[in-house]
N, C-alpha and C positions, 0 to 999 in steps of 0.2 A: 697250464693246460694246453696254450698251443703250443707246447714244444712237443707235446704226445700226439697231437695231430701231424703234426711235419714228420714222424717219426715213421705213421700210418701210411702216409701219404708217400714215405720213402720206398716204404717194405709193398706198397701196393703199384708204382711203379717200376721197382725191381721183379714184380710178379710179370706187370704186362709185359717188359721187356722179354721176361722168359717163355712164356705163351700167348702174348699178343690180344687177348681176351680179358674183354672185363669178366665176364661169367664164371672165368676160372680162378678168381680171386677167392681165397679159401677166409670167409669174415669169421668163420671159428676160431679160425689158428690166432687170428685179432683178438679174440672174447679169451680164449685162454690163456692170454699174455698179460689180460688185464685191463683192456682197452675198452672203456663205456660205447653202449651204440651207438650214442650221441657223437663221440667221437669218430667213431668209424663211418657213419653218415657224414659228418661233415667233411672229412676227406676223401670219400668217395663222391658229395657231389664235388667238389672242386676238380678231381680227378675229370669227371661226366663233362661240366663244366668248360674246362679247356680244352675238350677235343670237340667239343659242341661247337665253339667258337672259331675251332681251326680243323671241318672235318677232311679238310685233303693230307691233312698231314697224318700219319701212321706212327705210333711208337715208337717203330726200329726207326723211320726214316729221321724222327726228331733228336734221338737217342744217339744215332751216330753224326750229327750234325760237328761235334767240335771234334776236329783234325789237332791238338795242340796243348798241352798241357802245360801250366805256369810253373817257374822253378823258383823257390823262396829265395829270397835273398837271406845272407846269414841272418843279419837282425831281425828279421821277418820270423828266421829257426827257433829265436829266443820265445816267444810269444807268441807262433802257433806250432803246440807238440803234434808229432808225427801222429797220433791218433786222430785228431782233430785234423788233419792237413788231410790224409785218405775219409774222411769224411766227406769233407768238401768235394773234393774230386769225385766221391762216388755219386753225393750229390747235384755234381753237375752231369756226370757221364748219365745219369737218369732222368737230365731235363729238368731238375727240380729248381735249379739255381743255373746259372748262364756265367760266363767268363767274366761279364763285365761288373754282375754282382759278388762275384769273389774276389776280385779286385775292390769294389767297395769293402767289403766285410773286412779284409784286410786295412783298406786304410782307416776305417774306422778303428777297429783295433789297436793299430799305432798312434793315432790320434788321443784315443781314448786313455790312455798309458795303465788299462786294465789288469797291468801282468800279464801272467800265461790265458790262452782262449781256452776254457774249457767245453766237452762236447756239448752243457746245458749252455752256454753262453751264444755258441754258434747255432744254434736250432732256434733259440730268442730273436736275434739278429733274424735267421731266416723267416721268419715268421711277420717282424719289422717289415719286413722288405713287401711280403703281401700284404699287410694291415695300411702299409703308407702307398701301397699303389706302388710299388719297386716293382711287380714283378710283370714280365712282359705278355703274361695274358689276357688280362681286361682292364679297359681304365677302370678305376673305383672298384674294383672289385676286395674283395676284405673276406680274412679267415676268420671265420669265426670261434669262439670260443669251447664250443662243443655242447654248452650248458643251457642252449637257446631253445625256447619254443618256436614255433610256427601259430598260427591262429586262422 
């Protein structure tokens, strides 16, 4: 379930980046993709969430923050395919993921001797990374499942 949340949370910051507005997030085009509201709620508050946290910072200006892009080493080529490698990268050029956790996700991966990364293993991982507090917007903060009530 969270890989379809990081997935929301991809396609809704590749939104902001192109018109800079939460309000112009189209949550239909979410609902006819398949995506529960639960789900789309929970990644739009994490989206709410960390501009909440950080409100001087703007979209574009977070968005173009990395000047520099990582080149695989060959053994690296083995065990993450080029689809999965511009995932990441897009994932980072959208703030969703930062350098230093691609760097993680990577050594994990070689570490782990998983075989090839595939694109559900990497969205796991990413998901890891918020659930464990990896990711550099709130200490303890934690994605939730999509399946949660409130009371």
């Amino acid at each position: 379930m969270q890989e379809r949340i990081i997935e929301i949370i991809a396609f809704m910051l590749a939104e902001l980046k192109r018109n800079n507005s939460l309000n112009s997030i189209d949550t239909e085009e979410l609902s006819r993709r398949g995506y529960t509201p639960a789900e789309i709620s929970t990644a739009f508050s994490w989206i709410v969430d960390k501009f909440a946290l950080f409100p001087a910072l703007s979209p574009t200006d977070e968005f173009s923050s990395s000047t520099s892009n990582r080149v695989l080493h060959p053994a690296e080529h083995e065990i993450i395919p080029s689809e999965v490698w511009g995932e990441m990268v897009e994932y980072q050029s959208l703030g969703l993921i930062t350098n230093a956790q691609i760097e993680d996700i990577i050594n994990r991966t070689m570490i782990a001797g998983i075989g090839q990364l595939t694109p559900q293993t990497l969205k796991r991982m990413i998901a890891m990374l918020f659930t464990n507090g990896g990711h550099n917007i709130a200490i303890g903060q934690i994605l939730l499942s999509g399946n949660e009530t409130v009371n």
